[in-house]
N, C-alpha and C positions, 0 to 999 in steps of 0.2 A: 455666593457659591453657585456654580453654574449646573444645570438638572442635566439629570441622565440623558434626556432626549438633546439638550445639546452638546453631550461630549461625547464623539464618535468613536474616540478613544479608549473609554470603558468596556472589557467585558462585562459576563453574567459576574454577581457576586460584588461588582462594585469596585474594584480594580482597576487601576488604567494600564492599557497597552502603551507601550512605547513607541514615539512617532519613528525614530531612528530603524534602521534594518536590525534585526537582533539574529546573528547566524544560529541553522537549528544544523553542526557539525559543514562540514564542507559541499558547496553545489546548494545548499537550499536556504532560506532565509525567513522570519515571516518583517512586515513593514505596514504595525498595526493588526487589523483586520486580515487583512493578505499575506498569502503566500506565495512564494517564489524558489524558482529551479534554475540555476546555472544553465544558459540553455548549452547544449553538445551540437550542437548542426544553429551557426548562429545566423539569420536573416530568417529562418523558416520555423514557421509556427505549425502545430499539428495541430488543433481544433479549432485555430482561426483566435487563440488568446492572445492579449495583448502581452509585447514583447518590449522591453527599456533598454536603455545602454546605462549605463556606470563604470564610465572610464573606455578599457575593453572591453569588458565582460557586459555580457545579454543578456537580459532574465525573460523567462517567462512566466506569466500569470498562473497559479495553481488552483483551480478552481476548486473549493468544497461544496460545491453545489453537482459534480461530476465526478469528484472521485472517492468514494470510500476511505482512501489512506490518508488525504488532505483532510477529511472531515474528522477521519481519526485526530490526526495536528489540531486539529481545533477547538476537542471537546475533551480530549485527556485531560484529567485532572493531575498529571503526571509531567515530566521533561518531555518535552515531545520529540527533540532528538534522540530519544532513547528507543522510539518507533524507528527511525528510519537508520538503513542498511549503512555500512561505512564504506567511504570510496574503497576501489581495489578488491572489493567481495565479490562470493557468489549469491546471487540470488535465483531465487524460484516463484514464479506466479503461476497462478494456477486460477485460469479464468483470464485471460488478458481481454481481451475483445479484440477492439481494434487497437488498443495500443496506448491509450489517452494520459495512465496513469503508466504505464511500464516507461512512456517516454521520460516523465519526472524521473522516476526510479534511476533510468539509465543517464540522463542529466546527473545525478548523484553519484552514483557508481562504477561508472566505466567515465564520463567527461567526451571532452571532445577526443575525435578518431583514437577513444579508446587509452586517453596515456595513463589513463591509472589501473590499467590491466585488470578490470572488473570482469562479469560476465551475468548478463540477467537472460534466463532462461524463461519466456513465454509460452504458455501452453494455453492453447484454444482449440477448442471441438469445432467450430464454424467456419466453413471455405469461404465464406464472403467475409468472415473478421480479419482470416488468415490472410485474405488477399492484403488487403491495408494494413495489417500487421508485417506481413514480407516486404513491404513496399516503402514502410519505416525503417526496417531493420537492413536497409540497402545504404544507408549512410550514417547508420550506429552501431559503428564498430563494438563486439560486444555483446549484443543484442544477438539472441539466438532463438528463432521462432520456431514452437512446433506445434504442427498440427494434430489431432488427437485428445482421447479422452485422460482429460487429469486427475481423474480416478483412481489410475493404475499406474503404481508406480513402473512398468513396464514400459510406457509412455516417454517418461521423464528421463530412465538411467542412460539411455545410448549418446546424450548432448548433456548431460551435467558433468563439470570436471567435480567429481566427487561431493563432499557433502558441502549443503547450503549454510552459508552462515547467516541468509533471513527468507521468512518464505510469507507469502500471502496466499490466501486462496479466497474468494470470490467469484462461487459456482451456485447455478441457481439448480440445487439439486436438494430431494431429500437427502438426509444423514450425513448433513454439511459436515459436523463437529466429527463424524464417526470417518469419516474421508480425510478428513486435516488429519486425525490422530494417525492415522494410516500412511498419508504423505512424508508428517516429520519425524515418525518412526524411520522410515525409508531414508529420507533423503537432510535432514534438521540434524546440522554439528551442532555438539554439545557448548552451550554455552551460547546458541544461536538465540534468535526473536523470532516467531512464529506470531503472525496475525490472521486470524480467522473472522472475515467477515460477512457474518450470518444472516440470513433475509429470513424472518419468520414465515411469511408467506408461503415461501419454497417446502417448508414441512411437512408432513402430513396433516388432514385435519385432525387425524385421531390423537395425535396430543396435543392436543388441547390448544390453548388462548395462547395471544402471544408470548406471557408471559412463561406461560408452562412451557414453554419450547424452548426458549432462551435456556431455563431452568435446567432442562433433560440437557441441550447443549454442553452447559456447564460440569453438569454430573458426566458427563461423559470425558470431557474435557481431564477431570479432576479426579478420574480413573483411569486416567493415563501415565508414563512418565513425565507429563509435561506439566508446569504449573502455572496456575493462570495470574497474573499478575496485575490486571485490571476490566473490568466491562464498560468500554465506552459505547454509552447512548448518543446513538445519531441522531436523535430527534432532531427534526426540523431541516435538518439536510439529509438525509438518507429517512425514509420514514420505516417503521416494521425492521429495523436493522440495528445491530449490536456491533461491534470488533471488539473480538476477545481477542488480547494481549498476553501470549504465553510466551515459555522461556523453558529452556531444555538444558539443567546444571549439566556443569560438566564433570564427568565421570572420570 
C-alpha cells in the first residue's frame, strides 16, 4: 500500500483526489491539488500564472496561496461550487486590489468579451490598485472597477445593475463582519452567497485573541438576516484568516 508521502493525490483526512479535471460549475475546474479558471482574454496571464490549452479552451492556474476564494475551494468541507458565483450573474467585491482574484471571478462569470452577460463589480480604496485594476478591466468585458470606499453602500449603488446574486469582501478593516452585514443588507439578493473573509489581525486588540474575534464576527454575523452556513479555516494558506460562508433565504 503506498504511504501518504507518496500519493500526491490524497487530501487531509485520507481521501484521494482525482487525477482527471473534476468541473467546480462552468469556467473553473479543480485537477487534483489545482485549481483552474476558464481564462476570458486567452494568451494573457495576470500574475504571471501558468496558463494550458485543452483543445480551445486556456486555463489558468488559480493560486490558493494568493487568493482567499481559492483557499476557500480548498479547505471547505462543503461542495466547493457551491462557493462560487454562476456564469451570467451579478457580482460584488469589495476589496479587489489589483484584480488577481476578481480576474478568476470574471473568467467564471462574464467568459470571454463578456457572452454570458455577467457583471462583476470591483471596489478598491487604492489609486495604485485601481490603476492595475482599470487596466484589466480594459479587456474584460463586464468587469466594472470602482474606486472608493467599500464601506458605504453609496460607493457601490451608482454601477450595480441592481442586487448581487454573490458578494465577497476582503477588507483589511475593523468591524469586517459588521460592514459585510451592512453591504449584503444593501446590495445581497435573496437566495444569494455572501463570503466574508475575515483577517483577525485587522480587529481591534480589545477583543481579544484570535479566536475571540472570529467568535464576535460570527455573533454578529448570526444576528443578522444572513445565515452562516460554514467557517472555513485558512490555516496554512491565509494565516489569522477565516471565510465565513453566508446565504440570504429568499423572502
Amino acid at each position: 500500500m503506498p504511504s501518504r508521502r507518496s500519493s500526491p493525490n490524497r487530501r487531509r483526512g485520507g481521501d484521494f483526489l482525482p487525477k482527471s479535471p473534476v468541473p467546480l460549475g462552468w469556467g473553473a475546474r479543480r485537477e487534483g491539488r489545482s485549481l483552474w479558471s476558464r481564462n476570458a482574454v486567452r494568451g494573457v496571464s495576470v500574475r504571471g500564472e501558468r496558463r494550458k490549452r485543452d483543445g480551445r479552451i486556456e486555463w489558468r492556474k488559480w493560486d490558493p496561496a494568493k487568493s482567499k476564494v481559492a483557499a476557500a475551494l480548498q479547505r471547505t468541507g462543503g461542495e466547493p461550487s457551491e462557493l462560487l458565483p454562476q456564469t451570467g450573474s451579478t457580482c460584488l467585491y469589495l476589496g479587489a486590489s489589483s484584480g488577481g482574484t476578481v480576474s478568476h471571478i470574471h473568467d467564471i462569470v462574464c467568459g470571454a468579451d463578456n457572452h454570458h452577460g455577467g457583471q462583476v463589480v470591483a471596489v478598491e480604496i487604492s489609486p495604485r490598485m485601481m490603476r492595475d485594476l482599470a487596466t484589466l478591466a480594459e479587456r474584460r468585458s463586464g468587469l466594472v472597477p470602482v474606486l472608493g470606499d467599500a464601506r458605504h453602500p453609496g460607493t457601490v449603488a451608482p454601477f450595480i445593475r441592481g442586487r448581487a446574486d454573490w458578494i465577497h469582501q476582503d477588507l483589511s478593516i475593523a468591524d469586517q463582519a459588521e460592514t459585510f452585514v451592512r453591504m449584503a443588507a444593501a446590495f445581497l439578493a435573496p437566495g444569494g452567497v455572501g463570503l466574508l473573509s475575515l483577517k483577525a489581525a485587522s480587529e481591534r486588540a480589545s477583543d481579544g485573541d484570535d479566536d475571540s474575534r472570529f467568535a464576535k464576527a460570527a455573533r454578529v454575523l448570526g444576528e443578522s438576516d444572513l445565515e452562516v452556513v460554514e467557517r472555513i479555516d485558512l490555516a496554512g494558506l491565509e494565516e489569522q484568516h477565516v471565510v465565513f460562508r453566508c446565504s440570504l433565504g429568499a423572502f
